[in-house]
C-alpha positions as CSV (number, residue, x, y, z in Angstrom):
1,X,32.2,-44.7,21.7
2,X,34.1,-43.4,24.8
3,X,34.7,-39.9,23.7
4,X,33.5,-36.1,25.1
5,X,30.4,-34.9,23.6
6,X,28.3,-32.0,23.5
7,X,24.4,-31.8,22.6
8,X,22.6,-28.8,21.8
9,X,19.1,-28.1,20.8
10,X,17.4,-24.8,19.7
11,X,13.8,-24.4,19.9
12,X,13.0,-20.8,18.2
13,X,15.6,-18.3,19.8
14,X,16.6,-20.2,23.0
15,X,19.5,-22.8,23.1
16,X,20.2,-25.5,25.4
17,X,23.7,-26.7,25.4
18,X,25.7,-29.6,27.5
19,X,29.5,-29.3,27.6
20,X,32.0,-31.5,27.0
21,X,30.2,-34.1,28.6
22,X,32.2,-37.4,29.8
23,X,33.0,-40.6,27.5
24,X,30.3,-43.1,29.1
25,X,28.2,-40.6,30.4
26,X,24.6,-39.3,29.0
27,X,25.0,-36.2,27.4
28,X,21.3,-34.1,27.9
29,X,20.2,-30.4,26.4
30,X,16.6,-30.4,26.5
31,X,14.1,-27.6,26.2
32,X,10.3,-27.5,26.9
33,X,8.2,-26.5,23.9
34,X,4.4,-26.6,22.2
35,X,4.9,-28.1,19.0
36,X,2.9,-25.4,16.6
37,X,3.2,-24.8,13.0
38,X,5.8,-22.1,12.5
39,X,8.5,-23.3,15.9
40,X,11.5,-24.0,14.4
41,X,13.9,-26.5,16.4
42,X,17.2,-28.3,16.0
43,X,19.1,-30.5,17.7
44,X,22.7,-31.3,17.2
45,X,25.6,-33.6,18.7
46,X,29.5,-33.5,18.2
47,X,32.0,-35.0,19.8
48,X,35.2,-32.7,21.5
């Protein structure tokens, strides 16, 4: 699909966000993290 995107991710209270990121091109929101009982993360695309 050649469309805009946007990725976010949420790890606890912190959010990582690419915007409007060009059709064709890799789209990236990444945070660090320790995977421990209790973290709560999510990770979402859309398209613009």
């Amino acid at each position: 699909m050649n469309r805009c995107h946007t990725s976010t991710v949420i790890v606890n209270d912190r959010t990582q966000r690419s915007i409007d990121t060009r059709g064709g091109q890799k789209s990236v929101a990444e945070l660090w993290a320790t995977n421990l009982p209790g973290t709560k993360d999510s990770y979402y695309y859309d398209f613009c």
